[in-house]
DRENDO-823434 format. One record per residue (C-alpha): x, y, z; residue in one letter. Coordinates in nm, 2 decimals. Layout:
BEGIN
     px     py     pz type
      X      Y      Z    a
...
// end
This chain:
BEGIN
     px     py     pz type
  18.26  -1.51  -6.89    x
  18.37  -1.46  -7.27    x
  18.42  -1.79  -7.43    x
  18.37  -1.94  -7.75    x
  18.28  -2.31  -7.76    x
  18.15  -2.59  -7.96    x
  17.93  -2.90  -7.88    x
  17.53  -3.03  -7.86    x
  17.23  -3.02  -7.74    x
  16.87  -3.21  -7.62    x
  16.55  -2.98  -7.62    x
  16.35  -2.98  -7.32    x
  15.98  -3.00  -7.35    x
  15.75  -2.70  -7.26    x
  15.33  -2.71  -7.12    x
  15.14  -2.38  -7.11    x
  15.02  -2.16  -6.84    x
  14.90  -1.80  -6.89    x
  15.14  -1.54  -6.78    x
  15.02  -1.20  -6.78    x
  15.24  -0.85  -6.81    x
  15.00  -0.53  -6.62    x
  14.90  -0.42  -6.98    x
  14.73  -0.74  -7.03    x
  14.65  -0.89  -7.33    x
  14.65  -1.25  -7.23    x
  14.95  -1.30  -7.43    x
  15.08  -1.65  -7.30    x
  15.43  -1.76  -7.24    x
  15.50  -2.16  -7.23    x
  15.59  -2.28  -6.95    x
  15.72  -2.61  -6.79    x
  15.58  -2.85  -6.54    x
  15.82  -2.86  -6.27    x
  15.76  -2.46  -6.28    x
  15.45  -2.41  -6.24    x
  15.44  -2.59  -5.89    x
  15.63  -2.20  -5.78    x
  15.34  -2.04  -5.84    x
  15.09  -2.29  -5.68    x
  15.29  -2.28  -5.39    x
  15.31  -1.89  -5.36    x
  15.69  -1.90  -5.38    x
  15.69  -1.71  -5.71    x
  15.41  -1.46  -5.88    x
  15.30  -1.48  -6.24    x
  15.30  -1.05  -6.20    x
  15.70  -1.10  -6.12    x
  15.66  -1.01  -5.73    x
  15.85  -1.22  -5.48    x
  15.59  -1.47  -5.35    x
  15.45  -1.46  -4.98    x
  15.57  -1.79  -4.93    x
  15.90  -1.75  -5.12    x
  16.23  -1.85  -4.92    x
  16.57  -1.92  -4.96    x
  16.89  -2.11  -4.74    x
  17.20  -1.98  -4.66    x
  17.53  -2.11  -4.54    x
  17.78  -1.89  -4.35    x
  18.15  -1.98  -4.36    x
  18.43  -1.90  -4.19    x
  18.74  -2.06  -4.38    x
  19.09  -2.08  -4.35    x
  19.35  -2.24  -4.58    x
  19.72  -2.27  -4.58    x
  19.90  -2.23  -4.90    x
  20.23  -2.38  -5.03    x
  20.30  -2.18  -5.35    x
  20.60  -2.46  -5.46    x
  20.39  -2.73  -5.42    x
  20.03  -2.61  -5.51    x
  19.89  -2.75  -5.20    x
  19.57  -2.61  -5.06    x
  19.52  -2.71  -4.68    x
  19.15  -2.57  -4.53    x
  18.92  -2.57  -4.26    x
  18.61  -2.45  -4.23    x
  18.34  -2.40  -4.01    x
  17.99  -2.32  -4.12    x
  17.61  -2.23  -4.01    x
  17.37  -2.36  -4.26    x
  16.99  -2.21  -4.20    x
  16.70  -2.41  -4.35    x
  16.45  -2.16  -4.44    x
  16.26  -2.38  -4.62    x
  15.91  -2.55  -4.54    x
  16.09  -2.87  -4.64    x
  16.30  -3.15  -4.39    x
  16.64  -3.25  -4.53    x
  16.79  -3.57  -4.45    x
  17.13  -3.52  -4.67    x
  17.28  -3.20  -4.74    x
  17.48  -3.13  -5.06    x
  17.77  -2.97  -5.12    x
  17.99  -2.90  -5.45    x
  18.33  -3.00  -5.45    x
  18.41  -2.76  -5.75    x
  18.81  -2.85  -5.79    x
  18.73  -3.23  -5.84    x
  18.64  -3.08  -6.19    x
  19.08  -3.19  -6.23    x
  18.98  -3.52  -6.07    x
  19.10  -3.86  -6.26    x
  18.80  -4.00  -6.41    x
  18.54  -3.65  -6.33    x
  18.29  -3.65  -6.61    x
  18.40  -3.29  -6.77    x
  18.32  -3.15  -7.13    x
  18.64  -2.95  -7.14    x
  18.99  -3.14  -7.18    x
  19.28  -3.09  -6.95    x
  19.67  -3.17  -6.91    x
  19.72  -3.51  -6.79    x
  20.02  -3.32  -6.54    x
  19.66  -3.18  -6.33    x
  19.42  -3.50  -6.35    x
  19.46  -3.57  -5.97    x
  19.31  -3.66  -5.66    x
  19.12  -3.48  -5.66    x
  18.96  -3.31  -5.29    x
  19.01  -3.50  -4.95    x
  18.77  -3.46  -4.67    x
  19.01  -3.52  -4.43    x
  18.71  -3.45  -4.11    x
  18.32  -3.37  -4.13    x
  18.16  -3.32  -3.85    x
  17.77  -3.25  -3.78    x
  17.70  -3.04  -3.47    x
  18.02  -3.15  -3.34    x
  17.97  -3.51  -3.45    x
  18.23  -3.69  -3.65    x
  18.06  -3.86  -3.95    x
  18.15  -4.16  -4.06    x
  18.31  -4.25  -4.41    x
  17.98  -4.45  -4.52    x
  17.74  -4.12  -4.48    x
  17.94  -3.90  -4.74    x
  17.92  -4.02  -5.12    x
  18.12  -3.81  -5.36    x
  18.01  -3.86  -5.70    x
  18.23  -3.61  -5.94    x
  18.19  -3.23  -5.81    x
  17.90  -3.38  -5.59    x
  17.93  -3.45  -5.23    x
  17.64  -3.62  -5.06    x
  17.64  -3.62  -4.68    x
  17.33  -3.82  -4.49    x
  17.25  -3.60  -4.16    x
  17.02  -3.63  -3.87    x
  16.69  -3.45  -4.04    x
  16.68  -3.09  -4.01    x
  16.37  -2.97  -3.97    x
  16.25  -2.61  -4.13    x
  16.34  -2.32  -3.98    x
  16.63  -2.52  -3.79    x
  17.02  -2.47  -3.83    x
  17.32  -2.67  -3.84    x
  17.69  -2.67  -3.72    x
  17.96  -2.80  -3.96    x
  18.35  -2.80  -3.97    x
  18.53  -2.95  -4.28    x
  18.89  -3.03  -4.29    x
  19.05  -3.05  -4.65    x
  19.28  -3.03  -4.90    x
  19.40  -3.06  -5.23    x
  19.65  -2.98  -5.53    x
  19.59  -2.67  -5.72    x
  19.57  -2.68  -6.12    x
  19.90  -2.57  -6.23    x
  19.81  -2.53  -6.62    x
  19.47  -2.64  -6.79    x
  19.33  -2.30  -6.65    x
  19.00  -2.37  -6.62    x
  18.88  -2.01  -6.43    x
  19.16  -2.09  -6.14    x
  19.51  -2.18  -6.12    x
  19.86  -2.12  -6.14    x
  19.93  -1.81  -6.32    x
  20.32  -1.86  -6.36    x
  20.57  -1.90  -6.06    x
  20.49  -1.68  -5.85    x
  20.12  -1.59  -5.90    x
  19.82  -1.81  -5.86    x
  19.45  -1.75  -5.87    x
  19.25  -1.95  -5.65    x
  18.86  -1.98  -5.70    x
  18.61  -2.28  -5.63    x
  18.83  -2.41  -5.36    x
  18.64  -2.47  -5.07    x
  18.33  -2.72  -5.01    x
  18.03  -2.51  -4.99    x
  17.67  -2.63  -4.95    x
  17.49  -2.65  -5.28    x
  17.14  -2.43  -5.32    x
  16.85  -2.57  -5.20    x
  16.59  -2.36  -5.38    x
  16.18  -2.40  -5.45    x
  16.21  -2.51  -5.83    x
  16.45  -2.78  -5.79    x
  16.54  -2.91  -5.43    x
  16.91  -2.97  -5.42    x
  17.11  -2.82  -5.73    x
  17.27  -3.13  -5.87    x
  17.41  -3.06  -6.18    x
  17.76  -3.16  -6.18    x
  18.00  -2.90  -6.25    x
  18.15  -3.03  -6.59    x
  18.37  -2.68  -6.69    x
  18.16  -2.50  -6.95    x
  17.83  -2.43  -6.78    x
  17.88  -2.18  -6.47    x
  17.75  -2.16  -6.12    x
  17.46  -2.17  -5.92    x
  17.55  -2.08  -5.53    x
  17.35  -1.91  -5.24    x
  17.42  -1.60  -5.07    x
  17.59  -1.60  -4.76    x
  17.87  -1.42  -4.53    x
  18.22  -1.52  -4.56    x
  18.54  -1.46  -4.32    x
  18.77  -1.60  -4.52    x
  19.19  -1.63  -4.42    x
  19.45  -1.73  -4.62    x
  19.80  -1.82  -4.48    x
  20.14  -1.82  -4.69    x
  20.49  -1.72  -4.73    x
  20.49  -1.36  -4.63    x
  20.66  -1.24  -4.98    x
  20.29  -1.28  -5.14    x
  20.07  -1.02  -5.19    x
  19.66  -1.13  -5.15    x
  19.39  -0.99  -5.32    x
  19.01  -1.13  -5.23    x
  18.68  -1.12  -5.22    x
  18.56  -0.93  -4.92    x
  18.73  -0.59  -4.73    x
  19.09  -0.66  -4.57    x
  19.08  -0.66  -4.22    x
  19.42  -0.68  -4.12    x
  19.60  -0.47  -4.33    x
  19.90  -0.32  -4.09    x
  19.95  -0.71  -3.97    x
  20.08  -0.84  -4.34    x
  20.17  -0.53  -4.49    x
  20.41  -0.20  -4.35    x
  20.27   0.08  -4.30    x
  20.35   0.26  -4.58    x
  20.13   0.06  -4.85    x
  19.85   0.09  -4.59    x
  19.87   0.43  -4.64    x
  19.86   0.40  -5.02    x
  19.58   0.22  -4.98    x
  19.39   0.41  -4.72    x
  19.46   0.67  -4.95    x
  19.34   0.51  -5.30    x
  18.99   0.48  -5.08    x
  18.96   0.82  -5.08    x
  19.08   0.95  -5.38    x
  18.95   0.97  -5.78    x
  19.32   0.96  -5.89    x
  19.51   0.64  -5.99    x
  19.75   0.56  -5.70    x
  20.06   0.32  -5.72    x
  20.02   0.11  -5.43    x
  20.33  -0.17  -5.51    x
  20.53  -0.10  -5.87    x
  20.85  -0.26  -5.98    x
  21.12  -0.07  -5.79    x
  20.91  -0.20  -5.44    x
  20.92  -0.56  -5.59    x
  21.28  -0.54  -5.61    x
  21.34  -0.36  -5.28    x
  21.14  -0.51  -5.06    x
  20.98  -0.38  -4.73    x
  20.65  -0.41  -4.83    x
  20.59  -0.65  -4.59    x
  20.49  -0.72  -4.21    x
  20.83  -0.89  -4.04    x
  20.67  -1.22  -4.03    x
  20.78  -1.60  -4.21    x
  20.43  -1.64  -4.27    x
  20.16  -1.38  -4.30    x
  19.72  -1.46  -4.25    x
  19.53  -1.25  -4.46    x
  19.17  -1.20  -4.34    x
  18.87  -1.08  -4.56    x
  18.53  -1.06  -4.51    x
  18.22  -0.97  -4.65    x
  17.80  -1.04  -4.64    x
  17.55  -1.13  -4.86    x
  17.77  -1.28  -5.15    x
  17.76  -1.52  -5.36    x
  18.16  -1.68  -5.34    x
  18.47  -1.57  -5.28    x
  18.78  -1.61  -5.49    x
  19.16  -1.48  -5.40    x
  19.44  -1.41  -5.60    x
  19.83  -1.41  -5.48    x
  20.14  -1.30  -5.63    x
  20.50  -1.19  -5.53    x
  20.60  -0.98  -5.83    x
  20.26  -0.84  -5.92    x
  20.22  -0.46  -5.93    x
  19.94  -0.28  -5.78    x
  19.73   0.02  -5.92    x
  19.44   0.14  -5.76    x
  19.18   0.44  -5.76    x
  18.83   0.48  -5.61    x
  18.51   0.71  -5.70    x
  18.18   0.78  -5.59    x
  17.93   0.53  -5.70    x
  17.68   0.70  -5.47    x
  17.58   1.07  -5.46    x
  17.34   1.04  -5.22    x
  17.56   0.87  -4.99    x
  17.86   0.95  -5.09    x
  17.96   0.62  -5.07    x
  18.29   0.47  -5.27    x
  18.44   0.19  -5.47    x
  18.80   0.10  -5.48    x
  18.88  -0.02  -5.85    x
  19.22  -0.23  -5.86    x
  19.44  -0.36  -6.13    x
  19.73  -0.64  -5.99    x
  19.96  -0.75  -6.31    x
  20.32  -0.82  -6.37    x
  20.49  -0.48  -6.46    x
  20.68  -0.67  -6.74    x
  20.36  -0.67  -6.96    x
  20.26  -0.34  -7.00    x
  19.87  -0.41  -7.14    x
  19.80  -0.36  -6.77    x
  19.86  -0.02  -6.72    x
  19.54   0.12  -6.90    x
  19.35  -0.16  -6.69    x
  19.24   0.05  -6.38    x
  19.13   0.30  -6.57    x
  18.90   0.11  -6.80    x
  18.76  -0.04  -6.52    x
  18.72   0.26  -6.32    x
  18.53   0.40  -6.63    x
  18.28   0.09  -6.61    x
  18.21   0.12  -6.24    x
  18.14   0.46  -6.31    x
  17.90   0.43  -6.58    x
  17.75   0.10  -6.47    x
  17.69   0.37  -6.10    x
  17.55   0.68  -6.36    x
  17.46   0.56  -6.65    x
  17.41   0.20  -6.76    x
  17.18  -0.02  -6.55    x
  17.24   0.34  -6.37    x
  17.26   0.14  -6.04    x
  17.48   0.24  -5.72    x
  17.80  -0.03  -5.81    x
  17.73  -0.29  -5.49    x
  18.04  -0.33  -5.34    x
  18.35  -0.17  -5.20    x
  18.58  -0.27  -5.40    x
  18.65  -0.43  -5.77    x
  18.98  -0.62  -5.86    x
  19.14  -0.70  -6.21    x
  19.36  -0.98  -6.18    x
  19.61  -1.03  -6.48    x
  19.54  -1.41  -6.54    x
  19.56  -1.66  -6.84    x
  19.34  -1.81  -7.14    x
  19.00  -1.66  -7.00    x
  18.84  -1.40  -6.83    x
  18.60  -1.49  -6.56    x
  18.42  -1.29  -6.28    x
  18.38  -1.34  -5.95    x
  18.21  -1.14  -5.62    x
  18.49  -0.82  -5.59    x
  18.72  -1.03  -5.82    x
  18.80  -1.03  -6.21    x
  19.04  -1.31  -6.32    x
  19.13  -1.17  -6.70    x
  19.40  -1.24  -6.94    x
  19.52  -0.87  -7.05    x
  19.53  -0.89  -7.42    x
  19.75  -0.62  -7.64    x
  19.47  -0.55  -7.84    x
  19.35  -0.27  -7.70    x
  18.99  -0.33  -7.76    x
  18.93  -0.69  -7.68    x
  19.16  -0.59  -7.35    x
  18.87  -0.34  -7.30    x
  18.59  -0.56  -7.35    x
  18.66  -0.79  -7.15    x
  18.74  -0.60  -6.87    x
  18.41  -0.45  -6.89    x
  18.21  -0.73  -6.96    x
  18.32  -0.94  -6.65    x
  18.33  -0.61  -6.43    x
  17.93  -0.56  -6.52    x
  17.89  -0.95  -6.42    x
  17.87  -0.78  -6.06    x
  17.51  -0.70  -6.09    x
  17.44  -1.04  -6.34    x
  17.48  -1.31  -6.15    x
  17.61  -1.19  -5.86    x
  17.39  -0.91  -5.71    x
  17.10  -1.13  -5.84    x
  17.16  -1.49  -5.73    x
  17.09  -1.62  -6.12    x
  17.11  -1.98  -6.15    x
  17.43  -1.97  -6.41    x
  17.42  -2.35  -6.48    x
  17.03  -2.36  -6.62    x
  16.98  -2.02  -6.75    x
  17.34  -1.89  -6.87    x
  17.13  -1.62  -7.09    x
  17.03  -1.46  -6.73    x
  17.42  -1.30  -6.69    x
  17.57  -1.36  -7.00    x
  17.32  -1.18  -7.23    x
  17.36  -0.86  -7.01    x
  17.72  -0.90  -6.99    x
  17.75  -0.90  -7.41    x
  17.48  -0.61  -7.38    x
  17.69  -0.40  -7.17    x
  17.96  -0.47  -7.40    x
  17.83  -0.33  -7.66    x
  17.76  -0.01  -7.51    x
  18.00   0.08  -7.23    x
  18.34  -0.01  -7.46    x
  18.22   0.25  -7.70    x
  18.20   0.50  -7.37    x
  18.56   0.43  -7.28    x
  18.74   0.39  -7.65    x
  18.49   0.57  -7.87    x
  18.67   0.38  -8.16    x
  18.52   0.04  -8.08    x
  18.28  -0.11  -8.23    x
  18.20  -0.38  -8.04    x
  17.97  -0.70  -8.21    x
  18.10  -0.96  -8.00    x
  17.91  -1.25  -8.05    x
  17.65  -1.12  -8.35    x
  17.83  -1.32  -8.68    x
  17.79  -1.68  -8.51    x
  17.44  -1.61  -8.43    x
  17.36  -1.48  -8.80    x
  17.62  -1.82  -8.91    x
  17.40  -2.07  -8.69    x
  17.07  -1.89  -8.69    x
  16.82  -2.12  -8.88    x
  17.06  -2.50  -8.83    x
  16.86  -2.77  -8.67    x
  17.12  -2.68  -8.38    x
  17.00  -2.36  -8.33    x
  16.77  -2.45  -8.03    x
  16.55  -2.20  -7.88    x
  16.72  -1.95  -7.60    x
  16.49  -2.12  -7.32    x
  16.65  -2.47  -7.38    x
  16.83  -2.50  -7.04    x
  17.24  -2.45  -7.09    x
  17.31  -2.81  -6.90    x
  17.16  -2.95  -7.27    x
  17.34  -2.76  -7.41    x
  17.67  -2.75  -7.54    x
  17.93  -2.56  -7.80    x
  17.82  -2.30  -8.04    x
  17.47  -2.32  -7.94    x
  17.52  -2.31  -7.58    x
  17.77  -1.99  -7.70    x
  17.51  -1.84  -7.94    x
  17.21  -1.89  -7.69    x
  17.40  -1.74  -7.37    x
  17.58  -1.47  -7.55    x
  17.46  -1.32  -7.85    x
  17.10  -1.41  -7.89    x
  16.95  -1.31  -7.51    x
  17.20  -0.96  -7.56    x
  16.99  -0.87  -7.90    x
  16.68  -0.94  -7.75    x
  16.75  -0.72  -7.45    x
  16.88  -0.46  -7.68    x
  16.54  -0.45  -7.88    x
  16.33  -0.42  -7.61    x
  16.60  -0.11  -7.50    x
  16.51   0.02  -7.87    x
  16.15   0.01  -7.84    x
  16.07   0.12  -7.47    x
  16.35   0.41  -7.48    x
  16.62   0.44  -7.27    x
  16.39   0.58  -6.95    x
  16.15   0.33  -6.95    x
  16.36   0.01  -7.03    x
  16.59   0.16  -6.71    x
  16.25   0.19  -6.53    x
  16.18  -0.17  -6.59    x
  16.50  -0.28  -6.54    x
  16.54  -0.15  -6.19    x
  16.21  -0.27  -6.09    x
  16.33  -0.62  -6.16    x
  16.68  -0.55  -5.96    x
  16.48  -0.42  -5.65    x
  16.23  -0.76  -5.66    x
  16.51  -0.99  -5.72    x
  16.84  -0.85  -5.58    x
  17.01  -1.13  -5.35    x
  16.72  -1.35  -5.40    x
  16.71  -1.61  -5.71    x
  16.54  -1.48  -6.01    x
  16.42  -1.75  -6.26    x
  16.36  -1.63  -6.65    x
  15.97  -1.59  -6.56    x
  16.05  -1.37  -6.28    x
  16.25  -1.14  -6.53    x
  15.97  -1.15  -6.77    x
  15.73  -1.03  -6.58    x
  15.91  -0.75  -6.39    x
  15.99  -0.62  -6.71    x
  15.65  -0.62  -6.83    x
  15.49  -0.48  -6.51    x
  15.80  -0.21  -6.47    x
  15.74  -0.11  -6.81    x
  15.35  -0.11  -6.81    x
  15.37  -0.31  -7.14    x
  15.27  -0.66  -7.23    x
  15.62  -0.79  -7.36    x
  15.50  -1.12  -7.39    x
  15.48  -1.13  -7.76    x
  15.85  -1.06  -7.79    x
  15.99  -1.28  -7.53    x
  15.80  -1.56  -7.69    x
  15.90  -1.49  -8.05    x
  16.27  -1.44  -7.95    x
  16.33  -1.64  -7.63    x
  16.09  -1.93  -7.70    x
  16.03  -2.00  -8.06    x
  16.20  -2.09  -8.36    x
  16.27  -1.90  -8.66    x
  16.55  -1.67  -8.76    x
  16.58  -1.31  -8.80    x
  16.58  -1.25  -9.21    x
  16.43  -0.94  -9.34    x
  16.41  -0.78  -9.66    x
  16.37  -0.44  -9.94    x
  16.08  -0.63 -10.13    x
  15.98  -0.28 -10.31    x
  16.09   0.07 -10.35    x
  15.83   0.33 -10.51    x
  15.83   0.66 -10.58    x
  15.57   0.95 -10.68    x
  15.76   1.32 -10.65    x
  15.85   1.36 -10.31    x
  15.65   1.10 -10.16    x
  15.89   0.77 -10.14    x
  15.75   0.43 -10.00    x
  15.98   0.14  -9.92    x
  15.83  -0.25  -9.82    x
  16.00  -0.43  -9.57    x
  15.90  -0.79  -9.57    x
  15.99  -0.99  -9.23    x
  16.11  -1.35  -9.35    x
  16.20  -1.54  -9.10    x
  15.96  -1.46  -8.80    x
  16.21  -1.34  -8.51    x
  16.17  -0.94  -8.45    x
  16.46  -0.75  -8.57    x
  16.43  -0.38  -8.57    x
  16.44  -0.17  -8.93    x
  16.71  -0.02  -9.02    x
  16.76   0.18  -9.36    x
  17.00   0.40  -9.51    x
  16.91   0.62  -9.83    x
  17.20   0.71 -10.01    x
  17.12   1.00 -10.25    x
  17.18   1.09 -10.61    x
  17.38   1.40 -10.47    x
  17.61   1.21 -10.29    x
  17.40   1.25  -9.92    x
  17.24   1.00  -9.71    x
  16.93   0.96  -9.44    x
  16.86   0.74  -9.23    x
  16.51   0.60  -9.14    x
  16.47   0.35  -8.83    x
  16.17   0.17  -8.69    x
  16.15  -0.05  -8.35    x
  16.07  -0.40  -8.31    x
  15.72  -0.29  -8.24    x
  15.64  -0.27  -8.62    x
  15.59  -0.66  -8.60    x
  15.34  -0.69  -8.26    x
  15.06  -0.76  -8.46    x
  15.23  -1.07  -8.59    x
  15.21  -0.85  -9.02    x
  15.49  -1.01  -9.24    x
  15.54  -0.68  -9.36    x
  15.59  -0.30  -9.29    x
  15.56  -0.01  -9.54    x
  15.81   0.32  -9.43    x
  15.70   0.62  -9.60    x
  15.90   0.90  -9.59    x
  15.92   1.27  -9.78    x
  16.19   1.40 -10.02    x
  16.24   1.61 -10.33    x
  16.56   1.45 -10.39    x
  16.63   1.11 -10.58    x
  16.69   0.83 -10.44    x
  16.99   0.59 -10.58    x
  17.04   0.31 -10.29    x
  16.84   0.18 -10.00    x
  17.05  -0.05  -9.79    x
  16.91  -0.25  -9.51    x
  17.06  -0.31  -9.16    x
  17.30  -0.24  -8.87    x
  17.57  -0.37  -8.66    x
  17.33  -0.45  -8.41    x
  17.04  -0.61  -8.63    x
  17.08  -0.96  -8.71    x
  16.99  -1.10  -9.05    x
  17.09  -1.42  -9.19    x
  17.04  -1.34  -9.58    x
  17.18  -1.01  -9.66    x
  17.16  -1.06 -10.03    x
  16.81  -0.90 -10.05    x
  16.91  -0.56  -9.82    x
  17.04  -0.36 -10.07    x
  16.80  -0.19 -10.37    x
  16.93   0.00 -10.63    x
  16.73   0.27 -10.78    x
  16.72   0.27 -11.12    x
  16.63   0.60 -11.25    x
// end
């Protein structure tokens, strides 16, 4: 998710244990308490391998709501198979009530309209194994829900149904909501089991509206009910297609699977004319899908519909369906499909150069924010070209951070939102080569260095406003583009996929992606990821000498404020030409405060600037040297 915020912070304290990378050099990482119980157990492995004892729940749902566009109202059931995998008994289960986030007097860190501070949700029935609980065994505390059970024992599973409802947001978009009248976007809505993982039991952090989500992965078969004149777009493959819509837009669609060209499944002259629709007062809409993370569903009745597909997967052939669903009035949604389309594609080819996951990807025009979910994109399509086109690409890569990898969102926001910013910066370029894209880099360089700049490892639920923004966003996305620099495009790919095949649809903590990096890449990392995730300092370097004897030029490079940065430098000549000269973060392993670059030349030299829009320094004043000769 893109967003720029502002609050505080509490530092968490760290003890040590010795994690090794395969080209060992006993470089140690700091690590906490509560985390080093993963590897005593055996559920995790200090070399970044799944541990033999490692396990994970899951929760399968099948949910159906009703729908009542005038009045907002959300009517659900759901039934749902919990599995407890692990070695533990549990004698409560929790689930997250996400909407109560709009609940009068929910603790939340984000303001919203008095007209959507309601009821938040009813539990109208809960039943156990086909036993009605009593009022007394559930507590909801916030966006907490605490049910007391009959213990269920490991490796044992539970029946539950829920019966609920509440009143959807209609503004304060906070990720879901009403859109305007007539188009609504729908996410969080249902009451889901919280994780259950081996670091900290039962996930309780209370969703408070700037931190994101932590869920398990499960199947979903999910059907939504309402006035037929709707169009629904959700997470998960439609099953029912020729029961809610005619015949003739199935065909678009069928067609759009199979085709690279951009088809026009529903445009303005079908809105007006009707007879897209089954002949029924009400139409169900079924989706489902495995092995996701959530579901979200978007609706509209005067939303056009653009659509193409491509291969994601030579070696399969297999395709993705890219969609783009917008009001036809605002015309930034045109170009959509097509920018997405261009991410899939190089996210499939390219960059992490990893077969896109699922089916099918859908850009929803929304409001305020963009936000990603499984299949889904909820995005505000801005007129500015480029920010239109960075968004849509950075919540399009969200697919494969968090959601093919099962990060915890809420603790370590750096873990999907530093690779999102990352592919920002170099996919945007790919579509518009005009762009150049530094989201997030000036309020790093701003706060780097403040008593609120807090080290990247500091969990996100302490933190809040720019430092949660400048530890999530800009910060993690240099590191990872460093480490890209240094190891080369093949070998940071290398590494990278080695951690996606441990970790995909499991639950990766930062460790984890530490050491599959270092293993993958066959290169003890450690001294970077402690100098840039875990330490303070600030990234500050400087021209502290220029020399010259004929051809043979020597410049210092003095490193001032102890985080990494790679070296830059641009010679401008006395004839009006320039070089360039760079060196990788690897200049500074050793822990030297300074570099020497030599280089050769029979022509003068007149100005040596330091940097680049992708190397962070906080004092600029001292990277330019003029020669005076």
């Amino acid at each position: 998710m893109k967003k720029k915020l502002f609050w505080l912070f509490v530092l968490q304290s760290f003890n040590t244990i010795q994690i090794q990378g395969q080209s060992v050099d006993n470089a140690q990482l700091p690590i906490p308490i509560n985390l080093q119980t993963a590897y005593t157990k055996g559920t995790r492995s200090t070399d970044g391998q799944v541990g033999t004892h490692y396990w994970q729940n899951r929760a399968d749902y099948d949910i159906h709501i009703n729908f009542e566009p005038k009045t907002r109202l959300i009517q659900g059931s759901e039934d749902i198979v919990y599995i407890n995998n692990s070695p533990d008994t549990l004698n409560r289960i929790v689930f997250k009530l996400y909407p109560n986030f709009y609940k009068k007097g929910s603790p939340r860190n984000r303001r919203i309209e008095d007209e959507d501070a309601g009821e938040g949700v009813a539990i109208q029935k809960l039943s156990v194994n086909d036993e009605v609980l009593e009022v007394k065994n559930i507590k909801i505390d916030g966006t907490n829900m605490v049910v007391r059970i009959q213990p269920l024992a490991p490796k044992q599973s539970m029946r539950l149904n829920i019966i609920f409802s509440y009143i959807l947001n209609k503004g304060s978009h906070n990720r879901t909501g009403q859109i305007d009248e007539g188009s609504y976007f729908i996410a969080y809505f249902f009451p889901r089991i919280a994780v259950y993982d081996d670091i900290d039991g039962w996930n309780l952090n209370p969703y408070l509206g700037a931190q994101e989500f932590y869920n398990d992965f499960c199947d979903f078969k999910t059907r939504i009910t309402l006035p037929k004149d709707y169009v629904v777009w959700a997470t998960g493959d439609l099953k029912n297609c020729r029961e809610v819509l005619s015949s003739k837009y199935c065909e678009k669609l069928d067609f759009a699977e199979k085709n690279d060209g951009i088809t026009t499944i529903i445009d303005s002259f079908d809105i007006k004319t009707g007879g897209i629709f089954a002949d029924n007062a009400t139409n169900t809409w079924i989706f489902e899908t495995s092995n996701v993370t959530d579901v979200a569903v978007g609706m509209s009745n005067h939303y056009m519909w653009l659509s193409s597909s491509l291969v994601v997967d030579t070696a399969t052939g297999r395709r993705t369906r890219v969609d783009a669903v917008f009001n036809p009035t605002h015309k930034a949604g045109f170009p959509v499909v097509a920018d997405a389309r261009k991410t899939v594609e190089v996210m499939s080819f390219q960059f992490p150069k990893w077969a896109y996951p699922y089916n099918h990807e859908t850009i929803f025009e929304g409001v305020y924010d963009g936000m990603e979910y499984p299949m889904m994109v909820n995005e505000r399509f801005s007129e500015d070209r480029a920010e239109c086109i960075e968004t849509t690409e950075h919540e399009v890569f969200h697919t494969m951070f968090p959601f093919y990898m099962g990060i915890n969102e809420t603790k370590y926001g750096w873990m999907d939102e530093g690779w999102g910013t990352l592919s920002e910066w170099l996919i945007s370029p790919m579509i518009d080569s005009t762009i150049v894209d530094d989201f997030a880099i000036q309020a790093y360089e701003w706060t780097a260095g403040a008593e609120s700049d807090l080290p990247i490892m500091t969990l996100g639920t302490q933190l809040s406003g720019l430092p949660f923004f400048t530890n999530s966003y800009g910060k993690p996305a240099l590191g990872y583009w460093y480490v890209k620099d240094m190891l080369g495009d093949d070998l940071f790919l290398k590494a990278l996929h080695h951690y996606i095949k441990t970790w995909n649809g499991k639950h990766p903590m930062p460790y984890d992606f530490f050491n599959c990096m270092n293993v993958g890449s066959g290169k003890n990392l450690n001294w970077f990821w402690k100098r840039w995730f875990f330490d303070n300092g600030v990234p500050d370097m400087a021209i502290t000498q220029f020399s010259a004897k004929g051809s043979e030029k020597q410049i210092l490079i003095e490193d001032k404020g102890l985080k990494p940065v790679p070296i830059d430098l641009t010679i401008a000549y006395t004839d009006g030409s320039t070089e360039k000269l760079h060196r990788t973060i690897e200049v500074w392993e050793k822990g030297n405060k300074t570099v020497v670059i030599n280089f050769k030349t029979d022509k003068i030299v007149k100005r040596i600037m330091l940097g680049s829009t992708y190397t962070a320094d906080t004092n600029k004043k001292d990277n330019e040297w003029e020669v005076k000769n």
